[in-house]
N, C-alpha and C positions, 0 to 999 in steps of 0.2 A: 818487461819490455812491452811497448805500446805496441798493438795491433799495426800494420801498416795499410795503405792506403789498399795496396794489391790484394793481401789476404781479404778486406772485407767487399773491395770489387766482385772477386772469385766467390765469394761466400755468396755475396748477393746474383751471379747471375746462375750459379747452381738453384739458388732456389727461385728462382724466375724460369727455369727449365723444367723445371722439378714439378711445378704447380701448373701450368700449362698442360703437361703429359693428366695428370690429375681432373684437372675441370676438364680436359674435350669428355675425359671419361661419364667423368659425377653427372654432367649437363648434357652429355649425348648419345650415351649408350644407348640408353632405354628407345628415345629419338629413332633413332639407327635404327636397331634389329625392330622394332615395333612398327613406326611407322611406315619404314620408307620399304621392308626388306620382311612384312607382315606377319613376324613371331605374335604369336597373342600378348595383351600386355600383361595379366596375372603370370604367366608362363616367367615372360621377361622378370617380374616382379621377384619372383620365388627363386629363378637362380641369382640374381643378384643381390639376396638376400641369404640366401645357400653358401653364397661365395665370403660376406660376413659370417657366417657360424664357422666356415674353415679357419678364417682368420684369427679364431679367438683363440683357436689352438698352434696358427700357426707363428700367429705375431710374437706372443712371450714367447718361441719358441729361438725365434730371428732374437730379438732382444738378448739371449741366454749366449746365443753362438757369437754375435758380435761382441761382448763383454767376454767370453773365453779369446778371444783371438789375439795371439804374437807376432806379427811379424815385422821384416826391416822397415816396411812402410808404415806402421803405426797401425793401430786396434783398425780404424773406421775404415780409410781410405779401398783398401782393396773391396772388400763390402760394397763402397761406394761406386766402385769403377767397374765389377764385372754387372754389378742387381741394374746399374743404367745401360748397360749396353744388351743386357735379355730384355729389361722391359722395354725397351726401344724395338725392338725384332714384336714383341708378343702384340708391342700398339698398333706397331702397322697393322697385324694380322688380323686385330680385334676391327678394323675398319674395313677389311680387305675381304670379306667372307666372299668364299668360290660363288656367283653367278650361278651354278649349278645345282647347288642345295636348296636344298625347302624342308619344307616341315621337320618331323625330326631327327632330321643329318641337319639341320641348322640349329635347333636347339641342340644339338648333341656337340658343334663345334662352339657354337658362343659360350656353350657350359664349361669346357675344355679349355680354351684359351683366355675367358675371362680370369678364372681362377689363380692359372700361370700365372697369368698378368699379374693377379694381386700380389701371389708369393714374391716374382721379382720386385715388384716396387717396395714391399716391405725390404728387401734385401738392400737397396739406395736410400729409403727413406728414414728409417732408423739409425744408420749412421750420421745420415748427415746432420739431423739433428742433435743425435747422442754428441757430437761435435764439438758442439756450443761448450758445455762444461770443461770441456779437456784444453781448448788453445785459447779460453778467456780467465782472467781471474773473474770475482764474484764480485756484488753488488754492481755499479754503474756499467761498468765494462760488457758484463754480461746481459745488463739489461738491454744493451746500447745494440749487440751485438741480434741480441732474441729478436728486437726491434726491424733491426736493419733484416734479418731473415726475412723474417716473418712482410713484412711491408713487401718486399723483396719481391716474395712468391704471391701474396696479393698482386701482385703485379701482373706476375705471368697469368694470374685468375682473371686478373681483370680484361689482360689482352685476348687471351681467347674469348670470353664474354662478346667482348667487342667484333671482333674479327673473323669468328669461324666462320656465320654463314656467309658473308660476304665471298670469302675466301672460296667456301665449298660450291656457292653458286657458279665462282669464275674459273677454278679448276676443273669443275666436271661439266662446262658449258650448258649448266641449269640440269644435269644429271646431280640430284643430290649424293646417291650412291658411289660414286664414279668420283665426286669430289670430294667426297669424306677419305677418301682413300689415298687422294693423291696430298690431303691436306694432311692427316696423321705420319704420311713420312716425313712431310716437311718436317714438322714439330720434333718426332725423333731425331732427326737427323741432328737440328738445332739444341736439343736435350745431352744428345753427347758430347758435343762442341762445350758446350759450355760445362757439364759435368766434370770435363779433362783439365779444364781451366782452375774449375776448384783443387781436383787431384792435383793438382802440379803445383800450388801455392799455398795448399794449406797445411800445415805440419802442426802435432800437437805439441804441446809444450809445457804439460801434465800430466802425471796419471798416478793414479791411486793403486797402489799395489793390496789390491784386498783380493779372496778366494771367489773365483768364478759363481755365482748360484747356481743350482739346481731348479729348474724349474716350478720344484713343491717349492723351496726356499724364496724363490722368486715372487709365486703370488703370496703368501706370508708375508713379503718385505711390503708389497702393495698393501694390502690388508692393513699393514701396520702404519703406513703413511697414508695416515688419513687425509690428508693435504692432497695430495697426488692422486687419489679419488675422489673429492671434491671437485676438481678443476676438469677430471676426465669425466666426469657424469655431465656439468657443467657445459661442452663440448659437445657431447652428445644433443646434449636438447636444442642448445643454437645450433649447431651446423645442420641438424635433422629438420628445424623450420625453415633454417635461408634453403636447402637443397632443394624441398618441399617445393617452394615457389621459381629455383631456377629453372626444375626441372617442367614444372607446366608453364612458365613461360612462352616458350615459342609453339606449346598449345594454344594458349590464350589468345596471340597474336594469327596466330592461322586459322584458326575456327570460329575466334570472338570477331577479334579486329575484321579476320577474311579480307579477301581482295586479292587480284594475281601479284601486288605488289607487295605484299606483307613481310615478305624478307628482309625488303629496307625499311622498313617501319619498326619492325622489330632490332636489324641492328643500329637504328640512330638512337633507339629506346637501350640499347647495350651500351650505346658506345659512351651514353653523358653515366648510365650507373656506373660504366668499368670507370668512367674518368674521379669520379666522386670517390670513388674505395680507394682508388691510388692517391688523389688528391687527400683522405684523411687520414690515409697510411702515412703520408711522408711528409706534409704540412701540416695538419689540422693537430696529428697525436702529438708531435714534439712541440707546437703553441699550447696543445692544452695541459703539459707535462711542466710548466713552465708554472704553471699556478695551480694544479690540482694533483693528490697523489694519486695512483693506479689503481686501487680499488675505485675512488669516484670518478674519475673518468670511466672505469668499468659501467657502475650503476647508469651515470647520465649517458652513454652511450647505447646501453640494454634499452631503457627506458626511450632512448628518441627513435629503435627501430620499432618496440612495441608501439609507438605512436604513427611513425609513418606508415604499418601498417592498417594501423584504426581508419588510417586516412584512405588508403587503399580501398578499405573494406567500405567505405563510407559512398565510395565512388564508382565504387561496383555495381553497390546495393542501389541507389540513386540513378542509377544508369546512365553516368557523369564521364561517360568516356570520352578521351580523347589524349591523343601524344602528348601535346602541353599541359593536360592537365595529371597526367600518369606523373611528370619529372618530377613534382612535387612530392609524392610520398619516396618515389625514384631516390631522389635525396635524399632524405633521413635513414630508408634504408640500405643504400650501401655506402653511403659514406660511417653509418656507425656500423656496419658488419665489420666494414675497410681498420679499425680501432678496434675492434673485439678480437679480431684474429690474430692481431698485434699482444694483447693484452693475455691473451689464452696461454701463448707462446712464450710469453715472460713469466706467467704465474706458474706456468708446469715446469721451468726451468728453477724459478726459486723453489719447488718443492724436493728439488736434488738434496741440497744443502740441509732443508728440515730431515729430509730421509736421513740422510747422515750423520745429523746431531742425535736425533733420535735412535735411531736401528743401528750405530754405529758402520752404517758401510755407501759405500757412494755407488746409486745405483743408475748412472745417468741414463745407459743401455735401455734397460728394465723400463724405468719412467717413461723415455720418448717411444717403445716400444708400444705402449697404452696409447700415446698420441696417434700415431699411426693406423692403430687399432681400430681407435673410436670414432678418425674421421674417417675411414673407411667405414665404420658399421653404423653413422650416423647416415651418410650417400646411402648403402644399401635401407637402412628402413624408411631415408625420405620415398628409393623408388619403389616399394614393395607399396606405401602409400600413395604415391600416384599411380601406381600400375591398379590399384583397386579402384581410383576415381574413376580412371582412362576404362577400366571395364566396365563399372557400372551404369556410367554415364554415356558410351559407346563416342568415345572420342580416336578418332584413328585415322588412318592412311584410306577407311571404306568413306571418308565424313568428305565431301565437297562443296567448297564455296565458303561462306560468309557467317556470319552472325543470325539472321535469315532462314538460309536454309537449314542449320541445327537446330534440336529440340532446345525447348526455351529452360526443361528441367536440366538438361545435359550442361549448359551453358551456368545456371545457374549453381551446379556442384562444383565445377570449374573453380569458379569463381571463389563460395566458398573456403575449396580444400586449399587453394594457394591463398588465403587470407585469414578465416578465422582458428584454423590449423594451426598455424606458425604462430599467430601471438598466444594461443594454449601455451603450447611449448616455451616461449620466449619468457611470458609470464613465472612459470615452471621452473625454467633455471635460473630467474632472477629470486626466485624466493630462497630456492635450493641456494645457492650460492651464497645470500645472505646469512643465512641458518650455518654454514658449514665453512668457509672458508676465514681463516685467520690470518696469514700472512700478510700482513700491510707492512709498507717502505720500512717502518721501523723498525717491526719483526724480523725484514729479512735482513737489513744492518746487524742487530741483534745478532741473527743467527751467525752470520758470517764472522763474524769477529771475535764469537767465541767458537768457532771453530778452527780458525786461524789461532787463537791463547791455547787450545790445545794442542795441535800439532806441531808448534812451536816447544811446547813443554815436553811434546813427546821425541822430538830431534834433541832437546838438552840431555833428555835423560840415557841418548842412545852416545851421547858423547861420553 
């Protein structure tokens, strides 16, 4: 039975909830307690990357218990409805810190509740992804479906992109602090709205009756899907260079750009990249899907953000600044991040299906477990690297004014770490990924259809 219009609505604005709650994080933590609320930035840097080394143990951990789970409502959903409704409590709080704290009663609560925060969201975001495999069949459907996600939740990335500070400036009447707080409930509030939408329309319509793993079993099965760490290392190095540069972003624009108006320069400079990433999420992929398979669209996509950052860097180094002349590399890079994030999301879904032909067991849990993982431990090492720029270049909440009044060396690492940092990286996993990833269209046809002639032979033989 075809997907219906409703289920992929619901599908789609869960993960438009879902990645919103996500980027205020990835793109404003560090912001937040650093700047505006004066944690030191290495301090900031180490728990947020602390908060990753939890996750290594906690995520296959979430992955193990969602794959054990029976109930009337299906393996995912419950996962999905109570992990959004704590990380919705723990975001507000993560934006809401008491006015009264300082020094280390404030490190001691943002350590506290970021952590939280992560465990819940692995507990929402593991399911919902683990998802994909259980209420779609394989090949198109599932690609169509990874697609429609994934675009989905670039969405909600791209909207707060666009929209936070604006937002934060108008709720906290130019109190940054004050407006971070009243703007993360919104976004909760809107995160479970729409999370209840999915829970209420999405029913699976699959499931593979295999034995729970064991956790030792579990990284074994990774281990042995070499596919599934391909695509997750892969992940790791793009999302660790695009975070790299969101996260000094609205450094760049306050201390480079400077000026009392820099918030709106900064978000008109948000508002055309968020517009490009959605605009190559949802037009650009499915025109160039039309002529090209998914690995070369992968590659020409890698390749045009390592260029638009050349261009960045070109503009920097030249001292060729300005709004109009920024949209330019603005372009290439998030209109191909906007197609990467799409394509990441489809490759770690085909890699269920190789798990399975190969290791004999379907480990969707497991796999999406890794995704969750890695773009959480990709954000913590891009901030742990700008929390060491932000130190040693003394960029911070003490730095006032303009371009000007900061040091010309401060400015110049700035610049740099969000440019020739990220195409290392990009470069990195376009070689990696070359070298290691084999599943093209054909392969995963292939796979699918004999795995389909077996299961088929394995039902005659039970008659």
């Amino acid at each position: 039975m075809r997907l219906s219009g409703k289920e992929k609505l619901s599908f789609a604005l869960g993960a438009v909830g879902k990645d919103m709650v996500y980027m205020l994080t990835a793109s404003y933590i560090l912001y937040y307690y650093e700047d505006l609320l004066g944690v030191k930035a290495f301090v900031m840097g180490v728990i947020l990357m602390a908060a990753r080394v939890f996750d290594a143990f906690n995520d296959p951990v979430m992955g193990v218990l969602v794959a054990k789970t029976r109930t009337r409502w299906g393996k995912f959903r419950p996962w999905l409805f109570w992990g959004t409704i704590l990380n919705s409590v723990f975001l507000f709080l993560l934006f809401a810190a008491p006015p009264a704290l300082d020094g280390a009663g404030l490190v001691a609560y943002v350590s506290f509740i970021y952590i939280i925060w992560g465990v819940t969201y692995t507990m929402m975001d593991i399911p919902f992804w683990s998802m994909i495999p259980a209420f779609t069949r394989g090949g198109k459907e599932r690609e169509s479906m990874s697609t429609l996600g994934r675009s989905s939740a670039g969405v909600g990335s791209a909207l707060i992109t666009i929209i936070t500070m604006k937002c934060v400036y108008m709720l906290g009447n130019g109190d940054e602090a004050e407006g971070f707080k009243w703007f993360s409930l919104i976004i909760s509030l809107l995160f479970i709205l729409f999370i209840l939408f999915t829970c209420a329309s999405i029913r699976e319509k699959s499931t593979v009756n295999i034995e729970s793993p064991s956790v030792k079993e579990m990284f074994k099965s990774l281990i042995r899907n070499d596919q599934a760490m391909a695509i997750v290392i892969t992940i790791v190095l793009i999302n660790c260079s695009i975070y790299i540069t969101t996260n000094l972003l609205i450094y760049f624009f306050k201390y480079d750009f400077g000026g009392d108006d820099w918030y709106n320069t900064f978000g008109l400079y948000n508002s055309f990249g968020g517009g490009m990433q959605i605009a190559a999420m949802i037009l650009l992929f499915p025109l160039l899907r039309r002529f090209f398979s998914t690995t070369k669209i992968f590659y020409l996509s890698l390749m045009s953000e390592i260029f638009g950052y050349m261009i960045f860097y070109g503009m920097t180094y030249f001292n060729m600044l300005s709004l109009g002349a920024l949209l330019i590399p603005s372009f290439f890079i998030f209109a191909s991040n906007g197609i990467l994030l799409v394509l990441t999301t489809v490759f770690l879904a085909n890699t269920v299906e190789y798990g399975e032909l190969k290791n004999n067991r379907r480990d969707e849990s497991v796999i999406f477990s890794m995704q969750t993982f890695v773009v959480k431990l990709a954000s913590g090492a891009a901030a742990l690297i700008v929390s060491i720029c932000l130190s040693i270049f003394h960029l911070s909440g003490e730095v006032e004014g303009a371009l000007t009044e900061a040091p010309s060396d401060s400015i110049a690492g700035l610049r740099i770490t969000m440019t020739l940092v990220p195409i290392i990286g990009l470069i990195a996993a376009l070689i990696y990924f070359k070298k290691r990833y084999i599943l093209t269209d054909e392969k995963v046809e292939e796979i699918t259809s004999e795995i389909r002639r077996r299961n088929e032979k394995e039902q005659d033989g039970k008659i």
